[in-house]
C-alpha positions in Angstrom: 91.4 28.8 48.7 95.3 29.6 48.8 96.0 32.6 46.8 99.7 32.6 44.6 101.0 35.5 44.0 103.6 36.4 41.0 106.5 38.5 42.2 108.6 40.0 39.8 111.9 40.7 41.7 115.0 43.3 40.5 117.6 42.6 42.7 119.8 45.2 40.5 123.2 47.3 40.9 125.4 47.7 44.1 123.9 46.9 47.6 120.7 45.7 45.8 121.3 41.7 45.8 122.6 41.7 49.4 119.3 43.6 50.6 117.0 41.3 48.2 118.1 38.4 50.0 116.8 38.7 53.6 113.7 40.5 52.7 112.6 37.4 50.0 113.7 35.0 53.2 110.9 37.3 55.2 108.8 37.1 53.4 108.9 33.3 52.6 108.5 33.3 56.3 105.1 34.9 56.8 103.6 33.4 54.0 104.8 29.8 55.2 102.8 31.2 58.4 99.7 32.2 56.7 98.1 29.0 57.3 97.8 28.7 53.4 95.8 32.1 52.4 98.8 32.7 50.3 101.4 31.6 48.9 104.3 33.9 46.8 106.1 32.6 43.7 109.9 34.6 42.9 111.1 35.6 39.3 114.2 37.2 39.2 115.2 39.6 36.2 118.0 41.1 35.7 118.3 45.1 34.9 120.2 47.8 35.9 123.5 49.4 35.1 125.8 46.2 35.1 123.2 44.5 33.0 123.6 47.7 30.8 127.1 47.4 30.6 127.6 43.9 29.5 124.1 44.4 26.6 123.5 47.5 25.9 120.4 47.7 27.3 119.0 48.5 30.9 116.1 46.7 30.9 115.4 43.6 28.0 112.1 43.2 26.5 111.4 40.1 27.6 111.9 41.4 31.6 109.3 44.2 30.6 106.9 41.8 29.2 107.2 39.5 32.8 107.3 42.4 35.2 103.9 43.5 33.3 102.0 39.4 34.2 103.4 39.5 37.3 100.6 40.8 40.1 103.6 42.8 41.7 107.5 44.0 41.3 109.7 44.2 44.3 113.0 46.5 42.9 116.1 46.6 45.4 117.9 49.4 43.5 119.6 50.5 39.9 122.0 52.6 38.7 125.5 53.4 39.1 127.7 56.4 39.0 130.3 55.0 36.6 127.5 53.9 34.4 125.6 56.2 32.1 123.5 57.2 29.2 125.2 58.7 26.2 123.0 61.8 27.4 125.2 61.7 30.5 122.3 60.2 33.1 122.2 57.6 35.1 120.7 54.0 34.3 116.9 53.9 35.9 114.9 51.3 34.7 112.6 52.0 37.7 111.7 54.7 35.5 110.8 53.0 32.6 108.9 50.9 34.7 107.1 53.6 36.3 106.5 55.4 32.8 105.2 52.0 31.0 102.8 51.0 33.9 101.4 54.4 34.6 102.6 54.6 38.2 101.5 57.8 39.2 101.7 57.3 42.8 104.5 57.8 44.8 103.8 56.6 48.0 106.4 57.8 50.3 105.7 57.0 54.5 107.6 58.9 56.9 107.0 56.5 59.6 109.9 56.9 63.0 110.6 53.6 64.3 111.9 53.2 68.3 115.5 52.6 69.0 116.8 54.0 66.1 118.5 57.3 66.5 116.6 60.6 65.3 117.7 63.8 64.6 114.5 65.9 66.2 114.8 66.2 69.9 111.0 66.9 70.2 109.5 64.1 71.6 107.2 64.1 68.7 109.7 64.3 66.6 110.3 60.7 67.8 106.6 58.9 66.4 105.9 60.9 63.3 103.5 59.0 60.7 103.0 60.8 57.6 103.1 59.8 53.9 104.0 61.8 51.1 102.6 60.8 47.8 104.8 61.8 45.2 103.2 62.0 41.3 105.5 59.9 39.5 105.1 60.1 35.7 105.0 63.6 34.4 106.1 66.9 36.2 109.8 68.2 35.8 110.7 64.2 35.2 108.6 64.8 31.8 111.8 66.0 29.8 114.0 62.9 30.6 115.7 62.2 27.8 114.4 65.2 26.0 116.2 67.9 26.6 116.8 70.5 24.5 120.2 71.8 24.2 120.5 75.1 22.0 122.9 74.6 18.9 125.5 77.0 20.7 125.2 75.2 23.8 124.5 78.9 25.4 121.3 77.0 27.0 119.3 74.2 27.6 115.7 73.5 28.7 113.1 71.2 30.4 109.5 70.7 30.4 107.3 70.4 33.4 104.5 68.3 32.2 101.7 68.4 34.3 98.0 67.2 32.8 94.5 66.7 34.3 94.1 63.1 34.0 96.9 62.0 36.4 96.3 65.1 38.8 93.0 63.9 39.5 93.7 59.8 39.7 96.6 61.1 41.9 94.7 63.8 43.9 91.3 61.4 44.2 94.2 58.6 45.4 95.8 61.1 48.2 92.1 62.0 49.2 91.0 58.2 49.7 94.2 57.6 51.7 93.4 60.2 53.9 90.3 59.0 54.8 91.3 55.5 55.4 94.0 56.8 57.6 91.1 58.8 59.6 89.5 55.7 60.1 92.7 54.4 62.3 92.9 58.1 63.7 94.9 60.2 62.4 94.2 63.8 61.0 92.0 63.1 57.6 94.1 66.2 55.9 95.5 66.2 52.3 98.3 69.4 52.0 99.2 70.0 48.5 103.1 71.3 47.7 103.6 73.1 45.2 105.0 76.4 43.8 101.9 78.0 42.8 102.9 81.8 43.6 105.7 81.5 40.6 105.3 78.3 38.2 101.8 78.5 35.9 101.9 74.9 35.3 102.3 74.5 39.2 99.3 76.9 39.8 97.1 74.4 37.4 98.5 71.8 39.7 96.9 73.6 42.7 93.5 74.6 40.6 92.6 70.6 40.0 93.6 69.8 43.7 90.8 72.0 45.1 88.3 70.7 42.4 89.3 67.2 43.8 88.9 67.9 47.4 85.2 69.7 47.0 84.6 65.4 46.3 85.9 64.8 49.9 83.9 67.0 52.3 84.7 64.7 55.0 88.6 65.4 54.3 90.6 68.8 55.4 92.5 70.4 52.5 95.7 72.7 52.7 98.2 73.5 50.5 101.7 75.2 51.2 104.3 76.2 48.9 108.0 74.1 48.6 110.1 75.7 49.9 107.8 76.5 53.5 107.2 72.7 53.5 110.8 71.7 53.8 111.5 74.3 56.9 108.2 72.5 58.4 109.2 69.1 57.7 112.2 69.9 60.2 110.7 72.5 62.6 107.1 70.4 62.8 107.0 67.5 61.0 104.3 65.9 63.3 101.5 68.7 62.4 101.1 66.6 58.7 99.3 63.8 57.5 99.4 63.0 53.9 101.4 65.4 51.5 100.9 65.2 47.7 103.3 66.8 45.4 104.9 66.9 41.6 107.6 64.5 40.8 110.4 67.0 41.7 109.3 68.0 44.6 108.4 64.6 46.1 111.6 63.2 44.9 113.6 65.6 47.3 111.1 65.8 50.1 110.8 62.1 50.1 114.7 62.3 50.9 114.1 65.0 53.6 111.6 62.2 55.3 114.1 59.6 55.1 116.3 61.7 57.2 113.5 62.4 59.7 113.1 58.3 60.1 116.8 57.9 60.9 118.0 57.6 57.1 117.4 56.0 53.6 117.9 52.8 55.4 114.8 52.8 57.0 112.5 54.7 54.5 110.7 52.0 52.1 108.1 53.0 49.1 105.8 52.2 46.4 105.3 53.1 43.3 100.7 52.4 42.1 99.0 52.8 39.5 95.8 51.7 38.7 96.4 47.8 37.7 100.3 47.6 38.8 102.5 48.7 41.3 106.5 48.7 42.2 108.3 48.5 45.7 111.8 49.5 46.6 113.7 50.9 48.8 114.0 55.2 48.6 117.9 54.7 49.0 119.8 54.2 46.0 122.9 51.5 45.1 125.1 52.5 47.1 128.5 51.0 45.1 130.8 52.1 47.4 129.6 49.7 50.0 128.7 46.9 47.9 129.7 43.1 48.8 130.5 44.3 52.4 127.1 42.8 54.0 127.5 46.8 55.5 124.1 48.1 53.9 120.6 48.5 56.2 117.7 46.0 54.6 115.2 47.3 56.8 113.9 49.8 53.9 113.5 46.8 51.3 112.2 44.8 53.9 109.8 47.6 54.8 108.6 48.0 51.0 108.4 44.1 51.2 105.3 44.5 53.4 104.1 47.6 51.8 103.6 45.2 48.8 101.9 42.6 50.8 99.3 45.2 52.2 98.5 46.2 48.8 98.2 42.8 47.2 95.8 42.3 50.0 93.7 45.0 49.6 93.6 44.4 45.8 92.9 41.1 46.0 90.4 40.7 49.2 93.6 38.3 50.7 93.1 40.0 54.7 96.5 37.5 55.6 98.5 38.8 53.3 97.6 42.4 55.2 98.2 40.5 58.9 101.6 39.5 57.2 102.7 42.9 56.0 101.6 44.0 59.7 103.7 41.4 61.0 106.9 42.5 59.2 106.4 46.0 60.3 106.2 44.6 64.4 109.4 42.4 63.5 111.2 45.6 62.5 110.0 47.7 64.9 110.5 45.2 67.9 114.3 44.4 66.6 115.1 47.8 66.8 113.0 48.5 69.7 116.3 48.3 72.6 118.5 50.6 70.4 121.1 47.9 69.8 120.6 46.8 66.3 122.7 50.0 64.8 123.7 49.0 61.2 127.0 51.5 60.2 124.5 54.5 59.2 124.2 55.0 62.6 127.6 54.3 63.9 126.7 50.5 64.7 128.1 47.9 63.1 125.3 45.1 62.5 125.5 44.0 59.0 123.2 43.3 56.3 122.4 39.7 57.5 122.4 40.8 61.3 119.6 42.7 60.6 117.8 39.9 58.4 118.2 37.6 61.0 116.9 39.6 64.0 114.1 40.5 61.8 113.3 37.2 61.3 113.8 35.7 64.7 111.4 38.3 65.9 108.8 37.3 63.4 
């Protein structure tokens, strides 16, 4: 029996429409060729910075209330510069959205596709597959919006949140990755990053990580500080499986990865919890080349099948998983004769180039 699913799609600020459109035509395609296991049902709400501008608010109520029945949201991207808090930060209702669902997974892969050019000359440095999971609720990103700002302004301070409960959904999560990743062959090996030799709350972080592991004997765990992860990630990248990290951490590391894959073009993500889950692009809104049909879809498209995998999985629908496989081949093959070069990397194939090759190789 077919299978609908409800997608709750946030198209967003800047770039964000133009890369919407040829991933929903994508994946229309492979579900039109899923010989009716499933079938995938669009609503489009709007939220974000321009939304903000024009009512005050960045995400309405009634757009929380439907991305929360829908069984998964697809965001392009939010925010922009010239748009702001009164606090001075930038709109980011993929925040909110994070916070109110309890997405405490941030699944980052760091997965090199051929044809596209790379900045390690190591030949390994040319088929990495790694994914960082980033913890996405709590951490350093606990004190946004509560800052404290002493009355003399002489200082201001933040609080790094970090509590058992999500450490060990989000450790136990990491772990169970692993091992299904063993299972295709790769390493089996969780390496926690943290900064355990300095920050208390970061030693805690470390403390609940080992308890977690002694529950997956079958899986290798490591752990390494920051700072000695981000020289690795560019001196051996390829030595890594899965990496699991506090929000801060992840959120620059994840942008490290992106630049081992080519760029933030290329680097798709998800954001899980344990009922609901988010997928979008790593790259931002990019307003400066907005309306040009300039900007690289291959990352939203990318997070497009990331979302098909795991409404698979969840929901026992195995062609919804050949599909997401299917879009990862079309990118891959499109790229494959190191023609398709969007501007990030000095080509000029624009936004619906790139659809379309996609597509045609699908």
């Amino acid at each position: 029996m077919s299978k609908t699913f409800r997608i709750a799609v946030l198209p967003g600020d800047g770039i964000g429409p133009e890369v919407t459109a040829p991933c929903l035509a994508i994946l229309d395609k492979v579900a039109s060729q899923s010989d009716g296991a499933f079938a995938l049902e669009f609503q489009n709400i709007d939220a974000g910075a321009a939304y903000y501008a024009q009512h005050g608010l960045s995400l309405p109520d009634a757009g929380m209330t439907s991305a929360a029945k829908a069984d998964a949201i697809l965001l392009a991207a939010m925010g922009l510069p010239s748009v702001r808090y009164p606090d001075g930060t930038e709109i980011a209702p993929q925040l909110e959205l994070r916070e109110a669902f309890q997405l405490y997974a941030g699944v980052r892969p760091i997965r090199t596709i051929g044809g596209v050019p790379l900045p390690l000359a190591d030949p390994r440095g040319q088929s990495l597959d790694i994914v960082l999971v980033r913890e996405s609720t709590e951490g350093l990103f606990a004190s946004r919006g509560k800052t404290f700002v002493a009355d003399d302004d002489s200082y201001a301070t933040d609080e790094m949140r970090i509590s058992r409960d999500v450490c060990e959904r989000l450790f136990d999560f990491s772990f169970r990755l692993a091992r299904e990743r063993k299972a295709r062959g790769r390493a089996g090996r969780v390496t926690c990053i943290d900064k355990a030799n300095v920050i208390g709350s970061l030693a805690y972080f470390r403390k609940i990580f080992l308890e977690r592991a002694a529950a997956f004997p079958d899986i290798e765990a490591d752990f390494a500080y920051v700072d000695a992860m981000a020289l690795n990630l560019v001196k051996r990248p390829w030595d890594y499986d899965v990496l699991v990290t506090e929000n801060m951490f992840g959120d620059i590391l994840s942008d490290l990865g992106a630049a081992l894959m080519g760029g933030l073009g290329m680097a798709p993500s998800a954001d899980i919890g344990d009922h609901q889950a988010v997928f979008q692009p790593c790259h931002g809104s990019a307003p400066d080349i907005a309306g040009q049909n300039k900007a690289n879809p291959s990352a939203m498209v990318l997070s497009g099948a990331m979302m098909l995998q795991w409404l698979g999985e969840k929901h026992g629908v195995s062609q919804a998983q050949l599909a997401a496989q299917r879009i990862e081949s079309a990118v891959a093959k499109a790229f494959a004769d190191g023609t398709l070069l969007p501007g990030e990397f000095g080509g000029t194939a624009s936004t619906s180039e790139i659809g379309k090759a996609i597509l045609h190789c699908l």
